[in-house]
Phi, psi and omega in degrees: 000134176267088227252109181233173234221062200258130167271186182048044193304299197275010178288180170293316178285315164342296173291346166271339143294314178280018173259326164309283187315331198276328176298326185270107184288354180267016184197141174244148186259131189236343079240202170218134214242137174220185180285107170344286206253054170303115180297341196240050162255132197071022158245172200299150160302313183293001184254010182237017191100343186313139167248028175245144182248088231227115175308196059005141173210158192245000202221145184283311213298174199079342157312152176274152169282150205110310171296164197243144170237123197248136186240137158205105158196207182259177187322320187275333184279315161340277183306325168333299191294320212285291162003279158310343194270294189304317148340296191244025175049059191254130153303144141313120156212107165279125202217359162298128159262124167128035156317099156328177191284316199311296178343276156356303178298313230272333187305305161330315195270348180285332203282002193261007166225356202201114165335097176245115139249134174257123203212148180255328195197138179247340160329136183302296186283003140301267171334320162309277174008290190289002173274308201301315193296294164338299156320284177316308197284327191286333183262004168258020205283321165260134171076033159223110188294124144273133205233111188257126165242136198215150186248124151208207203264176197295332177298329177312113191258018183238145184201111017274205194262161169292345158307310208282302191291336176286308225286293162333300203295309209258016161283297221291333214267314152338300206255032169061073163216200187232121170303329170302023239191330187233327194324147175228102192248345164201154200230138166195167168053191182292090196271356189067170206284160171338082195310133181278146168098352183287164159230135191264102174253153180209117113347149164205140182230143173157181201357256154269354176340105187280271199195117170229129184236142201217111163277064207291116180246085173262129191233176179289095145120333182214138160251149183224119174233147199239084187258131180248163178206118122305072191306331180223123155283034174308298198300346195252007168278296200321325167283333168297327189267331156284337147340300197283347177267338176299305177292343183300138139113331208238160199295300202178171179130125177265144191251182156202168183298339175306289195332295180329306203253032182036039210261329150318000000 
């Protein structure tokens, strides 16, 4: 049995993790975490889907060691967590975007004590993508512009999404380059013509959009393009809790959803 931790209880993505937990007979909720200043702190786990009746709470420590915490809620509150987890020997599943390079590091350096996977998207058919992408980019390495474009709903304060940024990494890292080395990230005024070798990102934020991302391989005479959409953020609890299942059991060590889904 696998014992887990979900922050962001009364968020959206929160209650679709506890509802996913409650569904997954391989995982029990031990607790659920919110925000200082949260409405739904001292309330039942069960008013967010949760099926343990377990309080909203604000504080990690104390976890059994061993058990896993799974986050998608932002970068400070992340380390914040990340922190109590190394303390108290918690696994990790990250799923918060827009990390800085100090961020990053300081998350490397935890996995040197504690299981972490870190994924910008826990979805299957993401992660599927990004294999397909490798693939695409290495026979498409010549006589083709890349352009990534991604859609999500108006609350999403990071841009692009990190999903977006993943996409970028595992073109460039394909074709032996550095995304930081082609990113193009906003066009306004007379920019002149297109620099060859750049990938091109464009955001578009509204309404309710959970996440659509589109990869444009445009060449002379054909465009080939590879797109996923989300309709529910099921599919990305449903990759967390395997993930989080992924993680049982192991010392320490940073991870990603290939590791997960065996895709290495």
């Amino acid at each position: 049995m696998v014992n887990l931790a979900i922050t962001g209880a009364s968020g959206k993505m929160g209650r679709m993790l506890l509802e996913t937990c409650a569904n997954d007979a391989a995982t029990t909720l031990i607790a659920a975490l919110d925000a200082p200043h949260s409405p739904a702190l001292g309330v039942s786990a069960k008013a967010f889907g949760g099926n343990v009746d377990v309080p909203v709470t604000t504080d990690a420590a104390g976890l059994a060691r061993g058990s896993i915490l799974i986050d998608f809620t932002r970068p400070e509150a992340t380390l914040n967590y990340l922190d109590a987890c190394v303390a108290g020997g918690i696994g990790m599943v990250i799923g918060t975007t827009g990390f800085d390079d100090a961020g990053k590091a300081k998350i490397a350096a935890a996995a040197e004590h504690i299981p972490i996977v870190l994924s910008p998207n826990y979805s299957v058919g993401v992660n599927t993508v990004f294999k397909l992408l490798e693939l695409a980019a290495k026979s498409l390495n010549e006589g083709y512009d890349i352009e990534i474009v991604e859609m999500h709903h108006r609350m999403k304060v990071d841009a692009p999404s990190g999903t977006a940024i993943k996409l970028g990494e595992v073109i460039a890292e394909a074709q032996g380059t550095k995304l930081a080395d082609r990113a193009v990230y906003a066009r306004e005024g007379h920019t002149g013509a297109r620099k060859d070798g750049a990938i091109g990102f464009a955001a578009l934020r509204g309404g309710d959009v959970v996440g659509d991302h589109t990869v444009v391989f445009a060449g002379i005479g054909e465009r080939i393009e590879i797109t996923h959409k989300s309709a529910s953020r099921a599919t990305y609890a449903v990759g967390a809790i395997r993930a989080a299942k992924f993680l049982h059991g192991k010392a320490h060590g940073l991870f990603d959803m290939h590791d997960v889904l065996g895709l290495k």
